[in-house]
GUSE-874534 format. One line per field, with one value per residue: residue number from 0; residue in one letter; x, y, z of N, C-alpha, C, CB in turn. Coordinates in steps of 0.001 Angstrom, whole numbers, plus 500000, padded with zeros to 6 digits. Glycine has a CB too. Layout:
% residues N
resi <- NUM / ...
resn <- A / ...
n.px <- X / ...
n.py <- Y / ...
n.pz <- Z / ...
ca.px <- X / ...
ca.py <- Y / ...
ca.pz <- Z / ...
c.px <- X / ...
c.py <- Y / ...
c.pz <- Z / ...
cb.px <- X / ...
cb.py <- Y / ...
cb.pz <- Z / ...
***
This chain:
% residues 170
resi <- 0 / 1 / 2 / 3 / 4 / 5 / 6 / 7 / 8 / 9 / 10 / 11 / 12 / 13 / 14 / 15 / 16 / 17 / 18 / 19 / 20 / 21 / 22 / 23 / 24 / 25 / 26 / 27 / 28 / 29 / 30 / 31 / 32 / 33 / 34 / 35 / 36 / 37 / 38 / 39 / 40 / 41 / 42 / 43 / 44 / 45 / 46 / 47 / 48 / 49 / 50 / 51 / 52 / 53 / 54 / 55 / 56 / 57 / 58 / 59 / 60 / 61 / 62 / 63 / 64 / 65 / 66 / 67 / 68 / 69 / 70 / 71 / 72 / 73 / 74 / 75 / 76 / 77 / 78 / 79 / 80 / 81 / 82 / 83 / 84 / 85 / 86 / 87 / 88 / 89 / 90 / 91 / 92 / 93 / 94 / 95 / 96 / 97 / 98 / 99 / 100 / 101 / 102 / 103 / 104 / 105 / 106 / 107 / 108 / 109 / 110 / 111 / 112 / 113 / 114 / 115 / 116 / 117 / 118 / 119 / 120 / 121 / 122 / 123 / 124 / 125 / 126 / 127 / 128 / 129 / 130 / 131 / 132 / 133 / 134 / 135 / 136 / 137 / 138 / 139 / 140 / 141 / 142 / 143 / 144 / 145 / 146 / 147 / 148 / 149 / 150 / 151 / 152 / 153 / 154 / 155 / 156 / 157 / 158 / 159 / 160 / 161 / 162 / 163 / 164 / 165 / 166 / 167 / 168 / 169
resn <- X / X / X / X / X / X / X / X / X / X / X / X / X / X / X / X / X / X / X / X / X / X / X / X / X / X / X / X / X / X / X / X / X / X / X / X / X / X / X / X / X / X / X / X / X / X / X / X / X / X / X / X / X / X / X / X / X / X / X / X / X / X / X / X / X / X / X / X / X / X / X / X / X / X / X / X / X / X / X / X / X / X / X / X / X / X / X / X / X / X / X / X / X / X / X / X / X / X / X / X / X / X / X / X / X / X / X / X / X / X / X / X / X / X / X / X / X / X / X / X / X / X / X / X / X / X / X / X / X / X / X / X / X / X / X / X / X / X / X / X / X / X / X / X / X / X / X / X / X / X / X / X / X / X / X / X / X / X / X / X / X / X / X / X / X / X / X / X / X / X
n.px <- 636640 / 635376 / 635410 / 633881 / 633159 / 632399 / 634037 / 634096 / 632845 / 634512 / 632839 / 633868 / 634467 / 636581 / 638484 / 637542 / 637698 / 636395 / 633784 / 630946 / 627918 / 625958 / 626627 / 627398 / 624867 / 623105 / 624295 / 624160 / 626725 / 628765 / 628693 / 629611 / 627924 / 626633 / 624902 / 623209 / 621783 / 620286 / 619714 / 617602 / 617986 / 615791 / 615287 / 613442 / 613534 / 615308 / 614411 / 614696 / 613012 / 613712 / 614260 / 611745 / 612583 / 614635 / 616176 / 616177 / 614184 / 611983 / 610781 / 610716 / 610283 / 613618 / 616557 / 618514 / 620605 / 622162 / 624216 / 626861 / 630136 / 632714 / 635365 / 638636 / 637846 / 637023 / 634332 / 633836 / 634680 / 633285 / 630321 / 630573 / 631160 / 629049 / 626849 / 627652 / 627380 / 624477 / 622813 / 624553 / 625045 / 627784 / 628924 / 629646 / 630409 / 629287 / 628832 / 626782 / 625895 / 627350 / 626630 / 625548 / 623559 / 620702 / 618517 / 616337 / 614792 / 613027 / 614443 / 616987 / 619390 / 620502 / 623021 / 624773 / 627540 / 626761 / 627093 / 626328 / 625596 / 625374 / 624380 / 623660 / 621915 / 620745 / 617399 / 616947 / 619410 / 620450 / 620010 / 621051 / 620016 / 621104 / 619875 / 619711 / 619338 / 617932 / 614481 / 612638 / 612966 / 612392 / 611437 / 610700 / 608857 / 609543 / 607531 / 606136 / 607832 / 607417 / 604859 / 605296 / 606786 / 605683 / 602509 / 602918 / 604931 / 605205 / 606003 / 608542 / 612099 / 614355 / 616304 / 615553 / 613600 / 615388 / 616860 / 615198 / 614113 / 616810 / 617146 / 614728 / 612591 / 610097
n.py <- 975903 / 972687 / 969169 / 968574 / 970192 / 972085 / 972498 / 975423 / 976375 / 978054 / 979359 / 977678 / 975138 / 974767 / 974859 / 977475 / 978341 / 977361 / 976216 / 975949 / 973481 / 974886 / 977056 / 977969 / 977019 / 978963 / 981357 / 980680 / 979801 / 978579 / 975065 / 971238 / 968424 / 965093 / 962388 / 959436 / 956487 / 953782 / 950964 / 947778 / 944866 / 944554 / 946761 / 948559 / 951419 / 952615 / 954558 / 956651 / 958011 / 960996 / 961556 / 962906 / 965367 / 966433 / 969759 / 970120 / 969316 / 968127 / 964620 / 963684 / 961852 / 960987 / 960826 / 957140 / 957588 / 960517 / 963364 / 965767 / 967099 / 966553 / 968519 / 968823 / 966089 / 964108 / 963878 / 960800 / 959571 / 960626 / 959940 / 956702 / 956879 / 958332 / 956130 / 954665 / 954794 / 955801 / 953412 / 951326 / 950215 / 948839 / 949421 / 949275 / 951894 / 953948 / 956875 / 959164 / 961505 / 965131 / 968517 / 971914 / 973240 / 975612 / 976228 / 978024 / 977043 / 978068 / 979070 / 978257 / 978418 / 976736 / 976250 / 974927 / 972040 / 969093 / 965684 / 963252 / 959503 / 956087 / 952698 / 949344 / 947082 / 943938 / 943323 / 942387 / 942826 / 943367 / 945928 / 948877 / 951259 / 954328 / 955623 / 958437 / 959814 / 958595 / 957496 / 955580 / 953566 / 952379 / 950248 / 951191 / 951588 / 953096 / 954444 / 954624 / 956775 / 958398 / 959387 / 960071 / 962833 / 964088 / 964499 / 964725 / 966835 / 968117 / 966274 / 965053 / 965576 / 968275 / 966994 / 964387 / 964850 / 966653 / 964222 / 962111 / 963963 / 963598 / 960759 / 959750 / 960607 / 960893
n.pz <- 616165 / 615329 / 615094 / 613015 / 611534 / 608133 / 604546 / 603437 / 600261 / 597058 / 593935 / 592029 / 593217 / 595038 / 598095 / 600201 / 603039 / 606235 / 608192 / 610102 / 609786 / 610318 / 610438 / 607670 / 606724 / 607793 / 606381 / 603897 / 602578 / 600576 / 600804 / 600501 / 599792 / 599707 / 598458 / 598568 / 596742 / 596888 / 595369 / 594345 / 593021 / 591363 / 590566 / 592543 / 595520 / 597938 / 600628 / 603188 / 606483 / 607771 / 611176 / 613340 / 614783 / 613447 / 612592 / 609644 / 607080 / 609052 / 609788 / 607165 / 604378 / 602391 / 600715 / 600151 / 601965 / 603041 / 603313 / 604942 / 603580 / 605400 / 606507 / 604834 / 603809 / 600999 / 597983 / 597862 / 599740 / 601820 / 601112 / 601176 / 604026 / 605697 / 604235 / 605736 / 608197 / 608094 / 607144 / 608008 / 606027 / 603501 / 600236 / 597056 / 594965 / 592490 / 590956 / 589761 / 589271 / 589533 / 590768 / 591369 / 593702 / 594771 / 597237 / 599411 / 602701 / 605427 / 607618 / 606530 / 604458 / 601667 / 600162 / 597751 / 596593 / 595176 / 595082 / 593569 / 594152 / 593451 / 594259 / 593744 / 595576 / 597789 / 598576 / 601218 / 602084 / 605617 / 607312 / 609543 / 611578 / 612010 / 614964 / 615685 / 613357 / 611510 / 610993 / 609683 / 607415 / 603776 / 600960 / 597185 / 594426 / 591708 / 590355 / 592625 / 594313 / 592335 / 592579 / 595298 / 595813 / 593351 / 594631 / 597281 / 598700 / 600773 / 602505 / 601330 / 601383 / 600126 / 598676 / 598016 / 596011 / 594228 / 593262 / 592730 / 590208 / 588725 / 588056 / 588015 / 586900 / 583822
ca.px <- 636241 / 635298 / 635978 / 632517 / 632952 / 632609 / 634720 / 633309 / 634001 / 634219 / 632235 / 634496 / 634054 / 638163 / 638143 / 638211 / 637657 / 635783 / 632473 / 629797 / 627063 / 625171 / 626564 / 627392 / 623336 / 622424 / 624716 / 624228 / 628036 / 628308 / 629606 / 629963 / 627150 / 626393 / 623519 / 623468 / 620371 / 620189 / 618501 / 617875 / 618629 / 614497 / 614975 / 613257 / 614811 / 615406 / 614401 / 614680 / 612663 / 614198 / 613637 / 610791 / 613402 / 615690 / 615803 / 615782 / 612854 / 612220 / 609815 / 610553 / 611162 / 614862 / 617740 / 618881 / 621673 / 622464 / 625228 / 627305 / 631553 / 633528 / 636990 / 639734 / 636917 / 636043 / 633083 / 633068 / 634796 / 632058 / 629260 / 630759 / 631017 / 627228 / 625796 / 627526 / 626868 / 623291 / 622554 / 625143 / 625609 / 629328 / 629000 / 630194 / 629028 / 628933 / 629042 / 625525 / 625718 / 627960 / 625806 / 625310 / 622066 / 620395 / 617368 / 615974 / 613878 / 612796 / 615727 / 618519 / 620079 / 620959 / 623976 / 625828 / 627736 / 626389 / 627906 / 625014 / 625927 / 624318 / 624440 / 622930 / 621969 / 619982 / 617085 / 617077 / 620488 / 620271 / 620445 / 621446 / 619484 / 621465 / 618694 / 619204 / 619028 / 617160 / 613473 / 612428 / 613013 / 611185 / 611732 / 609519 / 608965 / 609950 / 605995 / 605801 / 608581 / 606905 / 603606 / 605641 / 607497 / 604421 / 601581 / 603315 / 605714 / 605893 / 606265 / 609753 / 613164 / 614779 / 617254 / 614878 / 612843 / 616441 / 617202 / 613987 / 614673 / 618025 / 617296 / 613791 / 611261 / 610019
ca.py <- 974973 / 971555 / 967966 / 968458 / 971744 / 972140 / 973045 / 976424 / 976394 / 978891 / 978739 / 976215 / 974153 / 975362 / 975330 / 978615 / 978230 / 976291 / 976676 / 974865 / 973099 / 976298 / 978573 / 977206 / 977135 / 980066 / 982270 / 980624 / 979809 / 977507 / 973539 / 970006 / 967448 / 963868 / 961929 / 958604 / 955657 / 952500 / 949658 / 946498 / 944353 / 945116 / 948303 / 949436 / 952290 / 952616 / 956071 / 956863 / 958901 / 961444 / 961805 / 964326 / 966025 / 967022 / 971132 / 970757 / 968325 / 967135 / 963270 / 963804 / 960710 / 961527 / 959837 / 956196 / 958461 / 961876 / 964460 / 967096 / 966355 / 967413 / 969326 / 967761 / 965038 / 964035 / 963277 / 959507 / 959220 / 960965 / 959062 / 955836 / 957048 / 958468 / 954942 / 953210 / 955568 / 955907 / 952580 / 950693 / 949274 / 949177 / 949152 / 950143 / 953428 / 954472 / 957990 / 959490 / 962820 / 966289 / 969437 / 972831 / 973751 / 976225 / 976675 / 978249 / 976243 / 978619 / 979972 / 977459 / 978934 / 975718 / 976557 / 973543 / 971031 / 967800 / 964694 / 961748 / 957997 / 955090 / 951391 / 948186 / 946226 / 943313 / 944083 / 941623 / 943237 / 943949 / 947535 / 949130 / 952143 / 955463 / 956263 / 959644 / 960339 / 957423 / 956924 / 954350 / 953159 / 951491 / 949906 / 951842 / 951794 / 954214 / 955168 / 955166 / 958119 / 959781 / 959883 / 960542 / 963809 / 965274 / 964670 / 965075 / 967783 / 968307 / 964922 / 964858 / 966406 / 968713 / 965999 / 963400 / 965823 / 966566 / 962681 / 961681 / 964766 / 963447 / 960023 / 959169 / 961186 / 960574
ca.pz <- 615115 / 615660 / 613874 / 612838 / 610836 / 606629 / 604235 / 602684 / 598840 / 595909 / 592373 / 591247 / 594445 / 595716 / 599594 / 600575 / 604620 / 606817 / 609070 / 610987 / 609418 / 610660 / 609902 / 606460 / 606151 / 608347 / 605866 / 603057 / 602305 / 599550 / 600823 / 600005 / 600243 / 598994 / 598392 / 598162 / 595975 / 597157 / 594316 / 594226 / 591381 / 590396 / 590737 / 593669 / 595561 / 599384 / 600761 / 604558 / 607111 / 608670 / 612788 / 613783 / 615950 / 612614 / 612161 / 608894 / 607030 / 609891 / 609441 / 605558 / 603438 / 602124 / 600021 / 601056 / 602499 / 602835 / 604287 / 604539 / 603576 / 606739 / 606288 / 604260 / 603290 / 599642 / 598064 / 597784 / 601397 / 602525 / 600809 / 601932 / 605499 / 605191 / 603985 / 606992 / 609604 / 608512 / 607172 / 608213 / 604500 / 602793 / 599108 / 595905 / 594890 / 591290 / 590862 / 588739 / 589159 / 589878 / 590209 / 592121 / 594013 / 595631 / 598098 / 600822 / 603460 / 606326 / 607594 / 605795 / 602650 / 601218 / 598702 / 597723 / 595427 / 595623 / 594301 / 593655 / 594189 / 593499 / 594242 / 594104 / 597119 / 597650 / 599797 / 601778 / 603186 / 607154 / 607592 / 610747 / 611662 / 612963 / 615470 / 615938 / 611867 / 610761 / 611614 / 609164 / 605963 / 602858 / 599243 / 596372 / 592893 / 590785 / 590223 / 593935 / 594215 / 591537 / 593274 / 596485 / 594924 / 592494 / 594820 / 598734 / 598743 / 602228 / 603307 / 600897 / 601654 / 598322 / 598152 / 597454 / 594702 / 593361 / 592870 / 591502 / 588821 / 587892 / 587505 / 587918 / 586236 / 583105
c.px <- 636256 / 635536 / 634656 / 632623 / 633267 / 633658 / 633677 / 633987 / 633854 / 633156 / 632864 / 635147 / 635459 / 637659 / 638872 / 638225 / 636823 / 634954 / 631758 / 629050 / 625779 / 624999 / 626859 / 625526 / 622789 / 622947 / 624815 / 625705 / 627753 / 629529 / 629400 / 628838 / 627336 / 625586 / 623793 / 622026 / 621291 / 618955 / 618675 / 617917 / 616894 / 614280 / 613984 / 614051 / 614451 / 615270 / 614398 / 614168 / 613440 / 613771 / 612691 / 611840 / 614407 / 615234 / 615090 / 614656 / 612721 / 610400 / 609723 / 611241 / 612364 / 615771 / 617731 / 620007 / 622465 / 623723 / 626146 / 629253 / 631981 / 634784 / 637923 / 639050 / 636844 / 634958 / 633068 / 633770 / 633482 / 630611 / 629233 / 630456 / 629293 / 626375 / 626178 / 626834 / 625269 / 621946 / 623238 / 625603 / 626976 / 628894 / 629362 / 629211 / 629622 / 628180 / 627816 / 625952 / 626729 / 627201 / 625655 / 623953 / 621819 / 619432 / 617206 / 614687 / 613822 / 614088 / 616976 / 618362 / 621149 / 621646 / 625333 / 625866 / 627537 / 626968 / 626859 / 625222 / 624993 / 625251 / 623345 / 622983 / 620888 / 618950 / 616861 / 618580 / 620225 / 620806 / 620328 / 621359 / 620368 / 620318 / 618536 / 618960 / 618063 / 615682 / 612956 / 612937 / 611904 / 611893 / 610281 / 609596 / 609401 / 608697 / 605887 / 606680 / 608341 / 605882 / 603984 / 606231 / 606194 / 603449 / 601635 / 604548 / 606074 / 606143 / 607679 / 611164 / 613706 / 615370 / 616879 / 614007 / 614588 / 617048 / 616331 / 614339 / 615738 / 617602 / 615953 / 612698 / 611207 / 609894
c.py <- 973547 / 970436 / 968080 / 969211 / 971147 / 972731 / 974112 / 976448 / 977660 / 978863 / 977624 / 975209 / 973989 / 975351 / 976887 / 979225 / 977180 / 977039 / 975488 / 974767 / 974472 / 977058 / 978701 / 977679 / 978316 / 981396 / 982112 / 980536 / 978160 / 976194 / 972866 / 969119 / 965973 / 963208 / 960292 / 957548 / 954545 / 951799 / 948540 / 946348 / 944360 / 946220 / 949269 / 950234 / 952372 / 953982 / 955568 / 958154 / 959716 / 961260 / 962745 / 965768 / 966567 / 968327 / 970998 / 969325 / 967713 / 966169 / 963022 / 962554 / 961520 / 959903 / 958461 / 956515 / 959613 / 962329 / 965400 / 966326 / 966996 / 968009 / 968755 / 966226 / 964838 / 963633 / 961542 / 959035 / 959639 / 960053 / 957597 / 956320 / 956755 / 957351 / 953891 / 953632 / 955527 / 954923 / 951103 / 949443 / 949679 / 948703 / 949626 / 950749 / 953743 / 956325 / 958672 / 961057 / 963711 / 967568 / 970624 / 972696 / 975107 / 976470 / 977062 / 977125 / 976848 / 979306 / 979450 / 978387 / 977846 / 975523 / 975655 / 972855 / 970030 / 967085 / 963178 / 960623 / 957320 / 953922 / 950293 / 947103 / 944963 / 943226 / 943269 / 941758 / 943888 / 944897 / 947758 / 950501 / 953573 / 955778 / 957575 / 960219 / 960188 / 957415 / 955827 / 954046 / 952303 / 951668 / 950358 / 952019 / 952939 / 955307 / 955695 / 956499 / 959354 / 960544 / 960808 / 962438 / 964548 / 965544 / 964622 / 965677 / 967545 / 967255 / 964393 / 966115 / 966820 / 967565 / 964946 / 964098 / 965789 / 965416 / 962331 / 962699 / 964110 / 961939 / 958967 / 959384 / 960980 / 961431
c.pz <- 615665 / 614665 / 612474 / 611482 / 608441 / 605958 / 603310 / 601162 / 597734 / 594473 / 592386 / 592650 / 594846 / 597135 / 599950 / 602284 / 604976 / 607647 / 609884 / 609564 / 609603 / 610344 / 608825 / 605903 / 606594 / 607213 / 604578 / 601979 / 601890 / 600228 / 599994 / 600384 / 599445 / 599330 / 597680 / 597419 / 595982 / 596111 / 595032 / 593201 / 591034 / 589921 / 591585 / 594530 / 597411 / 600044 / 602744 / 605030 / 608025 / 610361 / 612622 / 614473 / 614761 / 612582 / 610893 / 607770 / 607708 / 609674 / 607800 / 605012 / 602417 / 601342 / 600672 / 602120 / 601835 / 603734 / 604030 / 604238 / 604256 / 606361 / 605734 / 603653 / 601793 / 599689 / 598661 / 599161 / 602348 / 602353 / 601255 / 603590 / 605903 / 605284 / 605278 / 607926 / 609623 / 608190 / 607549 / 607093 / 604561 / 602039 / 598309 / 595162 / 593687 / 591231 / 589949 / 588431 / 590148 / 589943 / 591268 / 592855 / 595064 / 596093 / 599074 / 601243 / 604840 / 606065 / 606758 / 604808 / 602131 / 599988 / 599205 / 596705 / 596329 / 594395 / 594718 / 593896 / 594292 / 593661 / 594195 / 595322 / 596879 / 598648 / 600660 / 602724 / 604693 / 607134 / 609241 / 610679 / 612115 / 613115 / 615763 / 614470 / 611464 / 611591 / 611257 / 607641 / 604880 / 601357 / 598560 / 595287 / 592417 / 590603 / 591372 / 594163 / 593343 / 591868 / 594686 / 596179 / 594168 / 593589 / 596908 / 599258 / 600043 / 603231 / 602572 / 600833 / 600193 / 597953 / 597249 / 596071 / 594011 / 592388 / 591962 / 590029 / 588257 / 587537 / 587285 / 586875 / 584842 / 581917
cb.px <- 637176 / 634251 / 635952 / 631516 / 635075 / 631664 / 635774 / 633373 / 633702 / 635344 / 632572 / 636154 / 633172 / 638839 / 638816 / 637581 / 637141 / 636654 / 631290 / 628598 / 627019 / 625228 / 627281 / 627817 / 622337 / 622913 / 625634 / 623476 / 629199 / 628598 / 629489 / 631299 / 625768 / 627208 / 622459 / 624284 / 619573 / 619909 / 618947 / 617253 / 619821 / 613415 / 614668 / 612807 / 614795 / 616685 / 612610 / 615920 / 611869 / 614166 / 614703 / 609484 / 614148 / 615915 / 617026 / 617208 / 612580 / 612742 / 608075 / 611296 / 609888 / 615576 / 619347 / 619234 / 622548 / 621188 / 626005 / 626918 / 632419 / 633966 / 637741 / 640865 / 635573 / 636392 / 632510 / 633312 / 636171 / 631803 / 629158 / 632079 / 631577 / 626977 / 626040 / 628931 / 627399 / 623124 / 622197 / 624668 / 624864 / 630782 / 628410 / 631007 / 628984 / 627862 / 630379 / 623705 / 624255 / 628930 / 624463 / 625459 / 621285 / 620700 / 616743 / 615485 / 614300 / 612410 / 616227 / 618617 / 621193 / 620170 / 624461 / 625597 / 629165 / 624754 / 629865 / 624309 / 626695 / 623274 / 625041 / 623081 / 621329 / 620477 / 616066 / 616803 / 621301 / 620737 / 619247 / 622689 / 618542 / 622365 / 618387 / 620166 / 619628 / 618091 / 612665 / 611036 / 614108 / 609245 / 612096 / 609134 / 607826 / 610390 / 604656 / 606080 / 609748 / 606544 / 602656 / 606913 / 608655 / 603338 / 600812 / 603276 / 605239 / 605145 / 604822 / 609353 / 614247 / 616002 / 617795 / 613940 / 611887 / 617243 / 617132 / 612011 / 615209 / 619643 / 618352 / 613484 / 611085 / 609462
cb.py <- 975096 / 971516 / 965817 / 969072 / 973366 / 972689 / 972221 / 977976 / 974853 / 978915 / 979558 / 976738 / 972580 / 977214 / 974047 / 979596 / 979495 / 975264 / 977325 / 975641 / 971771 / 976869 / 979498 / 975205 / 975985 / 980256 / 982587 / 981319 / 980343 / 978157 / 972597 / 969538 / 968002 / 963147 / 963138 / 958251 / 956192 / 952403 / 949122 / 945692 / 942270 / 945075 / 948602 / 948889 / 954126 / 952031 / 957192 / 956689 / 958497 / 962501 / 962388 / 963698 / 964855 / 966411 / 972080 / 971659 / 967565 / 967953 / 963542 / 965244 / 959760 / 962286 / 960465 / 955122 / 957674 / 962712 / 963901 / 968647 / 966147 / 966420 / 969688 / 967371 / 965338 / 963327 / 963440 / 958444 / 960128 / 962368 / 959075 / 955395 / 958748 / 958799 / 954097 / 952593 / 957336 / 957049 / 952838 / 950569 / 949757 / 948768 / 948947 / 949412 / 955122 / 953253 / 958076 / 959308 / 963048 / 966431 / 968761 / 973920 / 972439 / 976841 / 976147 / 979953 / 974750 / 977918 / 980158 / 975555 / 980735 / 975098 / 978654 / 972503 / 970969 / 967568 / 964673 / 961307 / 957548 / 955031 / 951231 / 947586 / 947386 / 942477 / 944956 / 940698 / 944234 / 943290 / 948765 / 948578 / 951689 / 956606 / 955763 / 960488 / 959953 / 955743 / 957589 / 954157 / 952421 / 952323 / 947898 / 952898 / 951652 / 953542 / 954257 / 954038 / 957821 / 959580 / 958481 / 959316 / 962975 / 964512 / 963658 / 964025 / 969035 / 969174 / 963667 / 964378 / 965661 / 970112 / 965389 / 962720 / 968030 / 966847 / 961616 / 962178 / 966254 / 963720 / 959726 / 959231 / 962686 / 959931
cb.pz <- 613882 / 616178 / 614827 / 614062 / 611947 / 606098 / 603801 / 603485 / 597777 / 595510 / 590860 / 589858 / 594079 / 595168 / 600763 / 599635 / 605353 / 607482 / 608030 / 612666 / 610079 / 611232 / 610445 / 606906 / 606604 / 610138 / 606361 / 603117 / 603633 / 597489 / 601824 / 600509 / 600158 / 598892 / 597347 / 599191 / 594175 / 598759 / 592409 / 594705 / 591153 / 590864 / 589661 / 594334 / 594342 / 599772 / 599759 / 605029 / 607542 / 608207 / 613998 / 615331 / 617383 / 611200 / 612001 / 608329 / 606238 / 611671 / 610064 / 604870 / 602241 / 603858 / 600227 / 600307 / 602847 / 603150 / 605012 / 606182 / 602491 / 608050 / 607442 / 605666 / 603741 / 598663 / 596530 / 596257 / 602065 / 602079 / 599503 / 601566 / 605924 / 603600 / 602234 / 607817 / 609659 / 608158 / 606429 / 609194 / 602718 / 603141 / 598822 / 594963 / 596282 / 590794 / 590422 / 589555 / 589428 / 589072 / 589808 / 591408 / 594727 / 595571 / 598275 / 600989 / 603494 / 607485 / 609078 / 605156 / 602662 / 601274 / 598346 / 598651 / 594507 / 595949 / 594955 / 592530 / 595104 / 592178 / 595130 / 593154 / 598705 / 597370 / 599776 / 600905 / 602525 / 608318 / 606693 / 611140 / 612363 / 612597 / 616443 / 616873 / 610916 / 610891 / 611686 / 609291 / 606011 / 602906 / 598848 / 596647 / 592261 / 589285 / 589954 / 595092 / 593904 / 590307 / 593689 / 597105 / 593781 / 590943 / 593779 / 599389 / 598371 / 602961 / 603126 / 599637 / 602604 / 597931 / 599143 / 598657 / 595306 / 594069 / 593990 / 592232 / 589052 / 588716 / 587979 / 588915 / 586434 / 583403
***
């Protein structure tokens, strides 16, 4: 086992062992994720491109920050971590949403509690790319995420479809 590794959880999201990120998805063993939404005070929303080189959506516009919670982790340690590591923001994160999911995507079997966060930023804040995650970023209306989501599926990661559902759509 490595530092790296998940905690595997029960229905009622209990740790009941631990795994890889892998094998977590390769077996469909239910973890821990968090998803983070970046505003501004207009309310535009900050989405980020994955790398080309990711297994799994890989070049897919995705959350302002995403990830998995490592072993002994909570959510909102994790979601903080997440937004530094992969935007290099620190902010206060407001809590939206608690919720199960489940999908397949090729081979993943993507069974997991996710825990939503939001904040406000001002966009004009200097972000700091993780280059092996991060490919680009961009601020987008609310319309724009709706168009992005109904009418270019495969150019958006579930996460980002999941988000827009919980707090966008109309």
């Amino acid at each position: 086992m490595s530092e790296h590794d998940i905690d595997i959880v029960d229905d009622n999201d209990v740790v009941i062992g631990r795994a890889s990120k892998s094998e977590a998805q390769q077996e469909g063993l239910r973890h821990r994720i968090v998803r983070v939404v970046l505003e501004d005070p207009s309310g535009m929303i900050l989405i980020q491109k994955r790398q080309a080189n990711k297994e799994l959506y890989p070049g897919c516009w995705d959350n302002s920050a995403s990830g998995h919670v490592v072993c002994g982790e909570d959510y909102q340690v994790a979601a903080e971590r997440e937004l530094y590591e992969e935007l290099g923001v620190v902010a206060k994160l407001e809590q939206v949403q608690y919720y199960p999911s489940y999908r397949e995507a090729g081979w993943y079997k993507l069974n997991r509690f996710n825990t939503l966060y939001r904040s406000v930023i001002l966009a004009e804040t200097t972000l700091k790319l993780q280059v092996d995650e991060v490919a680009d970023v961009r601020w987008i209306s609310a319309l724009e995420l709706r168009d992005l989501v109904e009418n270019h599926t495969t150019e958006v990661a579930d996460g980002l479809i999941e988000v827009y559902e919980i707090m966008y759509k109309p």
